[in-house]
Every structure is written in C-alpha cells, then in structure tokens.
Short mmCIF file of the C-alpha atoms (twelve columns), coordinates in Angstrom:
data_MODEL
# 
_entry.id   MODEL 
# 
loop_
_atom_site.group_PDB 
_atom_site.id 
_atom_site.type_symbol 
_atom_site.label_atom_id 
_atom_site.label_alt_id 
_atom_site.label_comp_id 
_atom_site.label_asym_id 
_atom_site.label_seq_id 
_atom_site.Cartn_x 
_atom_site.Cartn_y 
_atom_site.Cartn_z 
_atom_site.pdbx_PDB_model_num 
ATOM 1   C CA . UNK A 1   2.013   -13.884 25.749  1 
ATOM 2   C CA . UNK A 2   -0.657  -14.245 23.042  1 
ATOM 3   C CA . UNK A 3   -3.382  -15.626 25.389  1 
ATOM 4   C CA . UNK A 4   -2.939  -12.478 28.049  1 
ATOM 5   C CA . UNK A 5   -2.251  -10.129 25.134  1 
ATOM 6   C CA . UNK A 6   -5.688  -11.339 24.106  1 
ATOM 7   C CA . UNK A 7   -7.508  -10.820 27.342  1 
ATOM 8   C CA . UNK A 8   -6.251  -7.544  27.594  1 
ATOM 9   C CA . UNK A 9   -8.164  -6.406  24.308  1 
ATOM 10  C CA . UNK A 10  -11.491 -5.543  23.195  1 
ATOM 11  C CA . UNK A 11  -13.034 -6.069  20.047  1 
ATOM 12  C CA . UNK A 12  -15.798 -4.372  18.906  1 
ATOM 13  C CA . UNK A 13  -17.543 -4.534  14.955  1 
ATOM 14  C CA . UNK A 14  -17.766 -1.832  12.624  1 
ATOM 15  C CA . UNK A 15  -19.340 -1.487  8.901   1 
ATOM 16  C CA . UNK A 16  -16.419 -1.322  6.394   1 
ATOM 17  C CA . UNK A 17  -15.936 1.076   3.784   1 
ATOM 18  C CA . UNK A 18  -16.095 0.692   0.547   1 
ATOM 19  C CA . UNK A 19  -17.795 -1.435  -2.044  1 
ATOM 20  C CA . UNK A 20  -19.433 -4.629  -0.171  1 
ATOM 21  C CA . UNK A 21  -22.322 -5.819  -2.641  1 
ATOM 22  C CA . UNK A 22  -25.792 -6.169  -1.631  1 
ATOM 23  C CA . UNK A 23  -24.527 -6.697  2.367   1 
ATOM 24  C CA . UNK A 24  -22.903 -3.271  2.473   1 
ATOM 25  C CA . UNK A 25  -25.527 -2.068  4.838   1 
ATOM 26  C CA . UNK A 26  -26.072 -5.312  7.115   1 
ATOM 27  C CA . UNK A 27  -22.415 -6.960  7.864   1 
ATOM 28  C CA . UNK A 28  -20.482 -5.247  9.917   1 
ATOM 29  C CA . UNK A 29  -17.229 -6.878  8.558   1 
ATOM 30  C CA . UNK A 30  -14.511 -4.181  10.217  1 
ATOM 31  C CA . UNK A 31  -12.943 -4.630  13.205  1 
ATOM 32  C CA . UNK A 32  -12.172 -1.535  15.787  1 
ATOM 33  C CA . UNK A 33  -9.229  -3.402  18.074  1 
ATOM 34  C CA . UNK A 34  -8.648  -1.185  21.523  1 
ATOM 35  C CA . UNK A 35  -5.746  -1.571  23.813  1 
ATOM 36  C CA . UNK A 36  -5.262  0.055   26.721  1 
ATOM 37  C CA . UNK A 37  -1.238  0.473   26.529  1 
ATOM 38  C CA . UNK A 38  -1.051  2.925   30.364  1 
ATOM 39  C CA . UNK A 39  -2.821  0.219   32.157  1 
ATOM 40  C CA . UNK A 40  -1.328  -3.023  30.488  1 
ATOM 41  C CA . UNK A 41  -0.164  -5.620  33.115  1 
ATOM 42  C CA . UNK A 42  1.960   -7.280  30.433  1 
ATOM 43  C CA . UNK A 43  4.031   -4.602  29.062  1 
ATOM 44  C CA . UNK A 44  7.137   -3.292  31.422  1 
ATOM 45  C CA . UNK A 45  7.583   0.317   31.952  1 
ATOM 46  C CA . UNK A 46  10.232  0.120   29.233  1 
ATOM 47  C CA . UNK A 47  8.546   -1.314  26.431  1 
ATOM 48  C CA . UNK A 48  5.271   0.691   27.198  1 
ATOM 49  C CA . UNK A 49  7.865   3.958   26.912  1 
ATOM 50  C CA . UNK A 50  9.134   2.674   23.390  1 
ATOM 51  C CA . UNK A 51  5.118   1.550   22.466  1 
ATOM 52  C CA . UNK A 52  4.463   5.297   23.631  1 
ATOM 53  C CA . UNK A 53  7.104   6.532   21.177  1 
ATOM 54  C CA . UNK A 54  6.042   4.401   18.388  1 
ATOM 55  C CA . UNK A 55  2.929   4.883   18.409  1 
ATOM 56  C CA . UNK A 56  2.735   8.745   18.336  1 
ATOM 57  C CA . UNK A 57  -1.341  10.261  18.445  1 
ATOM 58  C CA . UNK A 58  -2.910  7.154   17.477  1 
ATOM 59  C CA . UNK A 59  -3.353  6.598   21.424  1 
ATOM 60  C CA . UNK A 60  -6.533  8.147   22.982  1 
ATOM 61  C CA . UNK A 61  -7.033  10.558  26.082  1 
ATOM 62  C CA . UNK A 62  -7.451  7.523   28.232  1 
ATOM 63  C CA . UNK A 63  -4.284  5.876   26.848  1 
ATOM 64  C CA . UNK A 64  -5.703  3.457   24.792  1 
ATOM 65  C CA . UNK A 65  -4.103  2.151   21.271  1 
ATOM 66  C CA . UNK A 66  -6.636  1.695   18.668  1 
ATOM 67  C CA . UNK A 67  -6.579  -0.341  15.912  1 
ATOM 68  C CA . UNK A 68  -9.012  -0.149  12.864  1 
ATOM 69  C CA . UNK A 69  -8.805  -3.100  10.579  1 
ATOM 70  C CA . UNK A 70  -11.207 -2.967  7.357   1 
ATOM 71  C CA . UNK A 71  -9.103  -4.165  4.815   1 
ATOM 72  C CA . UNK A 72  -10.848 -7.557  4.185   1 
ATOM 73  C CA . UNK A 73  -14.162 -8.549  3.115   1 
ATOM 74  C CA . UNK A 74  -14.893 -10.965 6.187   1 
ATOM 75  C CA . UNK A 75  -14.695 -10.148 10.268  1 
ATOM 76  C CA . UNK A 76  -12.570 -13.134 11.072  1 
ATOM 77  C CA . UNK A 77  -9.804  -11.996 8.686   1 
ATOM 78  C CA . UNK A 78  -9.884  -8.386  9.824   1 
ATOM 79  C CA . UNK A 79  -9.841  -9.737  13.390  1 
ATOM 80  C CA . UNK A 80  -7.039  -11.847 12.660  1 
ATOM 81  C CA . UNK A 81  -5.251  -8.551  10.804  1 
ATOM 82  C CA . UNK A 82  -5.620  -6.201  13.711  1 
ATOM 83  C CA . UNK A 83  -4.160  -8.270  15.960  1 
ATOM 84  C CA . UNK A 84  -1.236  -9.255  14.217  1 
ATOM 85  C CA . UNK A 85  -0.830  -5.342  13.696  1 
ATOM 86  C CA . UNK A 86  -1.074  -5.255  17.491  1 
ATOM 87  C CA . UNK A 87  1.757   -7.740  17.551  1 
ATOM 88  C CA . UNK A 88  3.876   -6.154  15.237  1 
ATOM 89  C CA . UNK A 89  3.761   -3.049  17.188  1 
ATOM 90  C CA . UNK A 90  4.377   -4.912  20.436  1 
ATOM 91  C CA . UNK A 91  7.530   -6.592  18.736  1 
ATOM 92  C CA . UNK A 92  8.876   -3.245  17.149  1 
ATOM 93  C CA . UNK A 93  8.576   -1.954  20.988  1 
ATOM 94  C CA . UNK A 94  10.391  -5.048  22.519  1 
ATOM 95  C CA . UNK A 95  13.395  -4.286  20.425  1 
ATOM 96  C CA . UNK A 96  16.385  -2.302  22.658  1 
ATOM 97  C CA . UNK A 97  17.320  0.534   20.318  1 
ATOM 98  C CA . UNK A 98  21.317  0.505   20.085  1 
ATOM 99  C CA . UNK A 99  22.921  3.557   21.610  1 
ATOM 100 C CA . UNK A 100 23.958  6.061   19.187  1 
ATOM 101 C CA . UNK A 101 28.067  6.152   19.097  1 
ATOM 102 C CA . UNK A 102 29.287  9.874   18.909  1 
ATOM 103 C CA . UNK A 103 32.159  10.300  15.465  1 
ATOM 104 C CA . UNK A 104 33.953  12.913  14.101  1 
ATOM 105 C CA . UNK A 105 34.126  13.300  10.507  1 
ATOM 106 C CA . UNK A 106 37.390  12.206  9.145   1 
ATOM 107 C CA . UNK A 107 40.089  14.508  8.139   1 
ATOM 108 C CA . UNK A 108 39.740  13.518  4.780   1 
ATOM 109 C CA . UNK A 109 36.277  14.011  4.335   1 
ATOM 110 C CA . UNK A 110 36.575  17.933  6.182   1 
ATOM 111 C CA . UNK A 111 39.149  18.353  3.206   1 
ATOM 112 C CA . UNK A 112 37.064  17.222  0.441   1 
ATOM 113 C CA . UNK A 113 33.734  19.057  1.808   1 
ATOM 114 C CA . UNK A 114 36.127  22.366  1.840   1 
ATOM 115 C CA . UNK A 115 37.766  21.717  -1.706  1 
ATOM 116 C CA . UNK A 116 33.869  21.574  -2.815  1 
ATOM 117 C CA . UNK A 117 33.036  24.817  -1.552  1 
ATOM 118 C CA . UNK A 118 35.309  26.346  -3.210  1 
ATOM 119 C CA . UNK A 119 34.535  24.919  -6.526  1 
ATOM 120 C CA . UNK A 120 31.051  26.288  -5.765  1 
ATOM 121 C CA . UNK A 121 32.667  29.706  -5.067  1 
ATOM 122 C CA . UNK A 122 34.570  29.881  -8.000  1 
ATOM 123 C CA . UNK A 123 31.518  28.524  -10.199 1 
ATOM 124 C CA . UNK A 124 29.643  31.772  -8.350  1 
ATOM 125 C CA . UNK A 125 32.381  33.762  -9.336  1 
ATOM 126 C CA . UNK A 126 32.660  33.356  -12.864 1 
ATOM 127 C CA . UNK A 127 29.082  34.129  -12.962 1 
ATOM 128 C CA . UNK A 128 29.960  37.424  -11.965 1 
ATOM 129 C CA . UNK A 129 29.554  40.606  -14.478 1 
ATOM 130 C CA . UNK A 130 32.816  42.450  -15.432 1 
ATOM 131 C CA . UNK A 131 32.127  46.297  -15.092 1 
ATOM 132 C CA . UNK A 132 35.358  46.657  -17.500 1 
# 
C-alpha cells in the first residue's frame, strides 16, 4: 500500500517558519503534502467516508487532504513526517467503529440520581428566608 499511497501524492517545498539561521531565506525546508482523498483509487468508498469524517475542513474544494509539515529543520525529515501523518490518518480511517449498544440506566442508579436531587432541594430550601 505504501508504494501506491506514494504515487498518489504530491509533494511540493515550502520555506518554514520560524528561526532557521543564516538559510532562513534560501532553504525551503517545509513540506506541503496534497492528497486527493474523492479521487483516490486505493481507498474504498468506506474508508474514504470515515477519512471524510476524520478529517473535517482540512480537505479543499477539490477534495484534496493537505498536509503541512514544518516541524523539522531539514526537507527529508519533514517529508518523512507528513507522510507518516498521512498514514496515521489512513489507519485511524481503516478502523470499523463498533456499533453503539443502546442501555438503560439501572434502577439503582435512577434511585440514587433522585435521592440527590432532593438533597439539592432541601440544601435550596434551607437557604430560604423565614418571613416569621
């Protein structure tokens, strides 16, 4: 999966932020990772829903994920970061949420949530003023 994963993405070089020395202004050390998650040939329509889900608004107009890795000082590092990061979102997404199991609160625990409201009425209670 790793070698089609990586044909499917584009890399492209940015200038990081931050301090950087006297090569601030030359190396463009970042790394701006793009994939395109509507037209992916190896995601299946599942996992793409989940990767949808996941990912929220960090996926452009023309449905593609992007990735902005600047946390290291050299481009192969920040390369290797964003796609791991890719990865770990892919893996997240491959993972079948459990359905949810509908309960009912026990009859215990309806008892003791009612026995606390009234404490908390008769604590209201006491704060009353007597008009006497």
């Amino acid at each position: 999966m790793k070698n089609e994963l990586l044909s499917e993405i584009k890399l492209s070089f940015i200038r990081s932020p931050g301090p950087g020395g006297q090569n601030v202004n030359k190396v463009a050390t970042g790394v701006l990772l793009r994939f395109n998650v509507l037209e992916s040939a190896i995601l299946s329509d599942e996992i793409r829903a989940r990767l949808l889900k996941l990912i929220g608004n960090k996926i452009t107009a023309e449905g593609e994920l992007l990735i902005k890795a600047v946390s290291y000082r050299t481009q192969e590092r920040n390369k290797q970061d964003a796609i791991e990061r890719l990865q770990a979102l892919l893996a997240r997404a491959a993972i079948v949420p459990k359905p949810r199991k509908k309960t009912k609160p026990s009859l215990a625990s309806k008892e003791k949530r009612l026995n606390r409201k009234k404490l908390h009425g008769q604590n209201k209670k006491l704060r009353e003023k007597s008009f006497l």
